[in-house]
N, C-alpha and C positions, 0 to 999 in steps of 0.2 A: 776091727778098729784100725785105722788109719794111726800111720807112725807121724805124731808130729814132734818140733824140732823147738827145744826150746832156745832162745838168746840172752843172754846178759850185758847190759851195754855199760860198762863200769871202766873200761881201757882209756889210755895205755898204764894208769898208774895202777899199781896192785894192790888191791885192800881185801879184806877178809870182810867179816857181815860183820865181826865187833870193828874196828875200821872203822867201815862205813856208818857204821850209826851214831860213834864216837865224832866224828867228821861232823854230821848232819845236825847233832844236839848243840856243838862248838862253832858252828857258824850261824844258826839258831838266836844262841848266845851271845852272839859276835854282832849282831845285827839288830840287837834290842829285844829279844823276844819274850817274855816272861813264861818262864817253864817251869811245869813239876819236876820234871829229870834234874836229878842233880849231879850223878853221875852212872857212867854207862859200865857195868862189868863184865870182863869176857867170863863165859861159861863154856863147859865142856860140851860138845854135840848130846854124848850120855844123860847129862844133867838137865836137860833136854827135852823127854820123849815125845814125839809126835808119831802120827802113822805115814807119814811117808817117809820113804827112805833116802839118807842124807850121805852126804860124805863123810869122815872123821875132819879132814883137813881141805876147806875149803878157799879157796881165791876167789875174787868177779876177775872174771877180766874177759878180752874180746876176739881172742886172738882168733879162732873159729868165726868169728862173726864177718872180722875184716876179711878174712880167707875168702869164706862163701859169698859176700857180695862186694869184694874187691872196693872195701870203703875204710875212709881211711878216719878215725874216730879223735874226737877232741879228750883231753884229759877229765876228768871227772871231778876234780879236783879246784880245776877253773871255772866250772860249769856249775858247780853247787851254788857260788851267792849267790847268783841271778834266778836259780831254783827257789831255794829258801825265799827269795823277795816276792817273788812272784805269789808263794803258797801264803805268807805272811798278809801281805798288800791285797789278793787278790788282782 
């Protein structure tokens, strides 16, 4: 089997997966959207299980990404309304 390489494009700001979904629910919110979530809570990796194998303490970030293809990455964080609008509007 062939090694391949996975990426995460989440950089330069550092958020975790609760983070980001905290982030994604609140601009959501921010932008009119009518939701079930009402709120997001962080859980332990443990509390968890799935079968593939995870880290305990996880970050997104890009810093390997910018490395290997020498590109230089917008914030994630600026980038999200226009995300959400898009998925919303269609």
């Amino acid at each position: 089997m062939k090694n391949v390489e996975c990426y995460r494009k989440a950089q330069p700001d550092v958020t975790s997966r609760h983070g980001f979904a905290e982030a994604i629910f609140d601009e959501a919110k921010h932008q009119g959207m009518r939701l079930k979530v009402r709120q997001v809570d962080a859980i332990n990796t443990e509390d968890y299980p799935i079968s593939a194998k995870r880290t305990v303490k996880f970050e997104l970030d890009c810093i390997k990404l910018e490395f290997t293809f020498e590109e230089s990455i917008r914030p994630w964080k600026e980038l999200l309304p226009s995300v959400i609008r898009e998925f919303n509007h269609g």
